[in-house]
DRENDO-1510 file (C-alpha; in Angstrom, 1 decimal, always signed):
<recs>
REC; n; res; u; v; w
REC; 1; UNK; -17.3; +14.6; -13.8 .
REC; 2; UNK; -16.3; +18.2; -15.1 .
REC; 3; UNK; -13.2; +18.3; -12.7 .
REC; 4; UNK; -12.0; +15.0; -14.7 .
REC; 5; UNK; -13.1; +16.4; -18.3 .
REC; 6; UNK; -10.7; +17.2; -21.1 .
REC; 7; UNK; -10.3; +20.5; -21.9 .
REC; 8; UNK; -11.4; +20.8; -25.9 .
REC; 9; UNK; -11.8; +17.0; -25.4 .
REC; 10; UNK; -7.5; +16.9; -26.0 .
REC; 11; UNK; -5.1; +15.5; -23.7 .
REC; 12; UNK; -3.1; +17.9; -21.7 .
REC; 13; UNK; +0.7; +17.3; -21.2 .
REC; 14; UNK; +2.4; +17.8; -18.1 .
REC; 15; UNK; +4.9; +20.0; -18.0 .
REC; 16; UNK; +6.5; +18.6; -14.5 .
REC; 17; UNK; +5.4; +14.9; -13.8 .
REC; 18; UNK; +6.3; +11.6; -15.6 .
REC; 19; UNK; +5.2; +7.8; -15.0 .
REC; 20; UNK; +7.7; +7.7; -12.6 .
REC; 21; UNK; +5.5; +9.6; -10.1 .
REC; 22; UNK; +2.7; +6.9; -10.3 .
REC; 23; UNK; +4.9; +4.1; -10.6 .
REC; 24; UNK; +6.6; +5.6; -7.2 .
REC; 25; UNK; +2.8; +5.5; -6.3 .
REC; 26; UNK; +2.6; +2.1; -6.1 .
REC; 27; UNK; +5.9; +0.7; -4.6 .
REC; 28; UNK; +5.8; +3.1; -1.4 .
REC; 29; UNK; +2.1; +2.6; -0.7 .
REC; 30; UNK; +2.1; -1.3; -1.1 .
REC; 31; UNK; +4.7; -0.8; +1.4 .
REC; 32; UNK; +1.8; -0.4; +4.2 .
REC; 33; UNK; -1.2; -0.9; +2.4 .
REC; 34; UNK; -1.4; -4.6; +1.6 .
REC; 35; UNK; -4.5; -7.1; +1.3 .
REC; 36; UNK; -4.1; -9.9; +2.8 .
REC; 37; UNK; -4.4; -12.7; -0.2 .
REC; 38; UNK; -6.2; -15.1; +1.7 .
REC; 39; UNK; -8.7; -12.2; +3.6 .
REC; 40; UNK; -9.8; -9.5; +1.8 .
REC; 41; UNK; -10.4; -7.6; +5.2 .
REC; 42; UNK; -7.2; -7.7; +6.3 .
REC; 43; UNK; -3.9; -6.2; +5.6 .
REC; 44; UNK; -0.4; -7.7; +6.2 .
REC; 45; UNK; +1.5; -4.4; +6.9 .
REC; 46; UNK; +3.6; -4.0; +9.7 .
REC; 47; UNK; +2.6; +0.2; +9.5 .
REC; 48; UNK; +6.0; +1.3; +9.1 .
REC; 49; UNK; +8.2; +2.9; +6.5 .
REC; 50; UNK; +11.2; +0.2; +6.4 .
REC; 51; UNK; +12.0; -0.3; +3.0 .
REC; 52; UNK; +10.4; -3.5; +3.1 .
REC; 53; UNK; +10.3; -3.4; -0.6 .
REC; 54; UNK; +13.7; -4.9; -0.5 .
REC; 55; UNK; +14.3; -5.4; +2.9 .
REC; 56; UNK; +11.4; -7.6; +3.8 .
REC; 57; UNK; +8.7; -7.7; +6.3 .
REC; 58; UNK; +10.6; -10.0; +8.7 .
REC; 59; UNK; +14.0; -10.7; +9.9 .
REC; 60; UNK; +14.0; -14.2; +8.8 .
REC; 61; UNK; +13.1; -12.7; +5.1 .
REC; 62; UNK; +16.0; -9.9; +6.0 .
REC; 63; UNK; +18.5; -12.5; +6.4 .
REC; 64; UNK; +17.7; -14.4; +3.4 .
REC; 65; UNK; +18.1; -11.3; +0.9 .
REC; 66; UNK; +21.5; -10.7; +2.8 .
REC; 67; UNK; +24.6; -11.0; +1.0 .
REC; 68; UNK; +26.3; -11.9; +4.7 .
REC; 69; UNK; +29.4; -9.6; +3.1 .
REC; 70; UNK; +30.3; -6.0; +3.5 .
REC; 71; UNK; +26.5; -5.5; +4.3 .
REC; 72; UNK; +25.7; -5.6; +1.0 .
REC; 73; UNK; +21.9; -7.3; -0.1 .
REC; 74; UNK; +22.1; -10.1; -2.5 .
REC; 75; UNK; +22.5; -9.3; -6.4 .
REC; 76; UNK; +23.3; -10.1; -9.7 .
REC; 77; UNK; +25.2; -9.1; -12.5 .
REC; 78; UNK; +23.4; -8.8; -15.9 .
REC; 79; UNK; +25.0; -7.1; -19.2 .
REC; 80; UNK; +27.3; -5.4; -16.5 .
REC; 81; UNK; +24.4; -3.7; -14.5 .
REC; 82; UNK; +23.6; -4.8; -11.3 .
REC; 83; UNK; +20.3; -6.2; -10.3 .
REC; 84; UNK; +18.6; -8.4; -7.7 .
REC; 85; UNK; +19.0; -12.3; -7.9 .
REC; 86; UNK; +16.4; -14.3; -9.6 .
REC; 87; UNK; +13.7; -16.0; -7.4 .
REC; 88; UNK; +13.7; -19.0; -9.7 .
REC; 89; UNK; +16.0; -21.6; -11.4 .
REC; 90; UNK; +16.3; -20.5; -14.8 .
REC; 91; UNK; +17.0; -23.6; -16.5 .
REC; 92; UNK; +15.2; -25.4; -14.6 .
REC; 93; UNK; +11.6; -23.7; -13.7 .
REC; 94; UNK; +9.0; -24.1; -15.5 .
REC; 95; UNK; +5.1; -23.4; -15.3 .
REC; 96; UNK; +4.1; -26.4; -13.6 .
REC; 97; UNK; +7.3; -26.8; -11.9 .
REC; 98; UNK; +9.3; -24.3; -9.9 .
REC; 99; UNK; +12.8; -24.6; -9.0 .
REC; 100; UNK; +14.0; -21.9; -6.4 .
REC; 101; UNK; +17.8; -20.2; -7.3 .
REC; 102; UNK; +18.2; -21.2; -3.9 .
REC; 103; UNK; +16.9; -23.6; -0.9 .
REC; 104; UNK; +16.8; -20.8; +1.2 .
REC; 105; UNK; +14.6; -18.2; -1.3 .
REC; 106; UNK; +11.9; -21.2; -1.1 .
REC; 107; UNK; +11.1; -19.8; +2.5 .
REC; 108; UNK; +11.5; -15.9; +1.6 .
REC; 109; UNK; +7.1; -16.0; +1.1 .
REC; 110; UNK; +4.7; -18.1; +1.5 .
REC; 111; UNK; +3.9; -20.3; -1.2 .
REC; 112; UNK; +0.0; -19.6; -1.2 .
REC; 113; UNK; +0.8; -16.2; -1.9 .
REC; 114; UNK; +3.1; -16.9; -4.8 .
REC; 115; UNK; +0.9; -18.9; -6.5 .
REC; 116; UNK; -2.0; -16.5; -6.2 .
REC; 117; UNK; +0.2; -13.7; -7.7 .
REC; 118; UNK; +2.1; -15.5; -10.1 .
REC; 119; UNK; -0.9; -18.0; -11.3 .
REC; 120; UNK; -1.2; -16.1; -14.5 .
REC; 121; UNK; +2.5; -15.2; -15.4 .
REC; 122; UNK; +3.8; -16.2; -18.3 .
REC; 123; UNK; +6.6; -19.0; -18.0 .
REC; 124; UNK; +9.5; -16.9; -19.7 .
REC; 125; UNK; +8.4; -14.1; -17.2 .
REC; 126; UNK; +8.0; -16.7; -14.5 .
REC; 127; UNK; +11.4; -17.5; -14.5 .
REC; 128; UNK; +13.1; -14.0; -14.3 .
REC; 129; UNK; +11.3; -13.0; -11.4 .
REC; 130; UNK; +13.6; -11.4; -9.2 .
REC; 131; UNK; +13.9; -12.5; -5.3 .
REC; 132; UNK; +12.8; -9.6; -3.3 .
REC; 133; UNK; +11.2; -8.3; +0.2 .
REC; 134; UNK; +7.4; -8.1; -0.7 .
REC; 135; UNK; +5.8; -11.4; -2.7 .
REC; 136; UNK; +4.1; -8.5; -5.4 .
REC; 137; UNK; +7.2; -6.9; -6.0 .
REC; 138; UNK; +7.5; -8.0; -9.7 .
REC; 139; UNK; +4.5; -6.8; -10.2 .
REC; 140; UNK; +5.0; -3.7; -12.8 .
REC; 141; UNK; +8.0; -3.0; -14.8 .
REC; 142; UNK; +8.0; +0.4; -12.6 .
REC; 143; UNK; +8.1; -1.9; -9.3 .
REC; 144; UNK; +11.0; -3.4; -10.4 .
REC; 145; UNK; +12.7; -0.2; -11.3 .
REC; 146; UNK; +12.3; +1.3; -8.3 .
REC; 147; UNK; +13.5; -2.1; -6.2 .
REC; 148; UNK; +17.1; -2.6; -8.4 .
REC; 149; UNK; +17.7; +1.5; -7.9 .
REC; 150; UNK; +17.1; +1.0; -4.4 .
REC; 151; UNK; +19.5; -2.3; -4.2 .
REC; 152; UNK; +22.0; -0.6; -6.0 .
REC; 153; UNK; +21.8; +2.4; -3.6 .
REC; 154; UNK; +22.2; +0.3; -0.7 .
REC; 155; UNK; +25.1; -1.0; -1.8 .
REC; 156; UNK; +26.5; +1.7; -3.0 .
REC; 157; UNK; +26.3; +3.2; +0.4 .
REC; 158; UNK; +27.8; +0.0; +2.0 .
REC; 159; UNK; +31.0; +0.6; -0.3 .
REC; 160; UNK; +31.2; +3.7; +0.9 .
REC; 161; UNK; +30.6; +2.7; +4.5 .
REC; 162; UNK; +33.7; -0.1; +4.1 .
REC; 163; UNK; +36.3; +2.9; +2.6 .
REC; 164; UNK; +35.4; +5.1; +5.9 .
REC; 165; UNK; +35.5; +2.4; +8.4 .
REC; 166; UNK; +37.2; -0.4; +7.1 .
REC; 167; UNK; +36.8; -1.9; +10.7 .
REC; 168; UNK; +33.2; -2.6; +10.9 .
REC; 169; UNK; +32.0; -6.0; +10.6 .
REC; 170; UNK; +28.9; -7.3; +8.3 .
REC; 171; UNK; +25.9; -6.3; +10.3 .
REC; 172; UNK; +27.6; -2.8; +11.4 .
REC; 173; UNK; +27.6; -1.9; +7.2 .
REC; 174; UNK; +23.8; -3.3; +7.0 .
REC; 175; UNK; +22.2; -2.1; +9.6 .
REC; 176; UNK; +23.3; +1.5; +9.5 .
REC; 177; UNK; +23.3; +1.8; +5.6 .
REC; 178; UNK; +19.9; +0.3; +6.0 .
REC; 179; UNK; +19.0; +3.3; +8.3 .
REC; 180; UNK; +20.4; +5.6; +6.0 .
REC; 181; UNK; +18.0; +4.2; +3.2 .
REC; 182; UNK; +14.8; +4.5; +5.2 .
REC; 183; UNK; +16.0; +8.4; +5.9 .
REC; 184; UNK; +16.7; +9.1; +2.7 .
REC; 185; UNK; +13.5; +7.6; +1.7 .
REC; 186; UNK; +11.3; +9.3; +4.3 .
REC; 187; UNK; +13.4; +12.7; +2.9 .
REC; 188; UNK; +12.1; +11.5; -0.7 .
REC; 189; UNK; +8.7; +10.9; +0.3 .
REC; 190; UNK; +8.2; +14.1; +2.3 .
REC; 191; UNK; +9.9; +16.5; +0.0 .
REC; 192; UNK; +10.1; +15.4; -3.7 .
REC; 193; UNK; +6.4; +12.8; -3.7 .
REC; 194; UNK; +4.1; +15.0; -1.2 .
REC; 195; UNK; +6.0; +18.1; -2.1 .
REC; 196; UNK; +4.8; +17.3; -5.6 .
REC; 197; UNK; +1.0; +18.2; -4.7 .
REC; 198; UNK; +0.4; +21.4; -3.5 .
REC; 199; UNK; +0.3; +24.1; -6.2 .
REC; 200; UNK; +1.7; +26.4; -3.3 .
REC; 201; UNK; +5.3; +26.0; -2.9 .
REC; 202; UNK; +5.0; +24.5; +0.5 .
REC; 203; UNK; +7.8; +21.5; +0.9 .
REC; 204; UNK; +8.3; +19.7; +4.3 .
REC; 205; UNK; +11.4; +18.9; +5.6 .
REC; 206; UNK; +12.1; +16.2; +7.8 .
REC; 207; UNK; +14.6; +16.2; +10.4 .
REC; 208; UNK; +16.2; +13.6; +12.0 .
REC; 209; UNK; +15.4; +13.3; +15.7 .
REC; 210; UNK; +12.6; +15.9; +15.8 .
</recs>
């Protein structure tokens, strides 16, 4: 218990982290380390880093989050910021009664793990969930963060995909801006979130190919 104990029983400010580390934390681990809601023994990763924060764990769940235009993944607009698309009918959703934005996000999880996760949400917060790849990821303010900067980025890179090569189709833009993500997030991981634990100045640095 010493290792954990306050100095002078005070808190000690760090001079180099923020919540943003653990929030990080938690959206890239629950990215391979998932329980399985319906057996605790099991986990529903696929053990790989693929950004299926946003992305999804399946190709059926891929293509629904799809904006099927310029490669970009589904959003919305919201006091001029862009974000992902709610899960739910806003007008019409209620706690006893869900209505999905769309026919098609109704099939984006499975409905057992939805109502497991979102059994004790209020209905206000209920209705702004937002439709993305993993059923728990609304499940801290700091999840959602992470999941509309990520959105944002991938289509950000699209549009700058299109201006280069104006020729490529819809899938060309998605699939190699979504490689680009998972490299820039493996790059992230390695050297800015490991990086950030030794005290010895050691960073690794990925290289694609190696």
């Amino acid at each position: 218990m010493s290792l954990w104990r306050r100095r002078d029983n005070q808190e000690i400010p760090s001079a180099n982290t923020s919540l943003l580390f653990t929030f990080f934390a938690q959206w890239f681990t629950d990215s391979f380390l998932r329980t399985d809601v319906t057996d605790r023994r099991k986990n529903t990763s696929n053990h790989e880093i693929d950004f299926c924060q946003i992305y999804g764990l399946r190709e059926e769940s891929t293509d629904i989050l799809r904006l099927k235009q310029d490669g970009k993944m589904k959003f919305q607009i919201i006091n001029g910021e862009v974000y992902p698309p709610y899960l739910f009918n806003l007008e019409e959703t209620t706690k006893g009664h869900w209505v999905f934005a769309s026919p098609e996000f109704e099939k984006l999880h499975p409905r057992y793990a939805l109502d497991f996760i979102f059994g004790n949400v209020p209905e206000e917060r209920l209705k702004r969930m937002f439709a993305v790849g993993l059923t728990n990821g609304n499940s801290s303010i700091g999840y959602t963060i992470l999941n509309t900067i990520m959105i944002r980025e991938h289509n950000r890179i699209c549009d700058l995909l299109k201006e280069t090569h104006s020729e490529w189709d819809d899938e060309r833009l998605f699939q190699t801006a979504r490689n680009i993500m998972i490299v820039l997030l493996i790059k992230v991981v390695l050297r800015d979130y490991i990086g950030h634990f030794p005290q010895i100045g050691f960073t690794l640095d990925p290289t694609p190919g190696m």
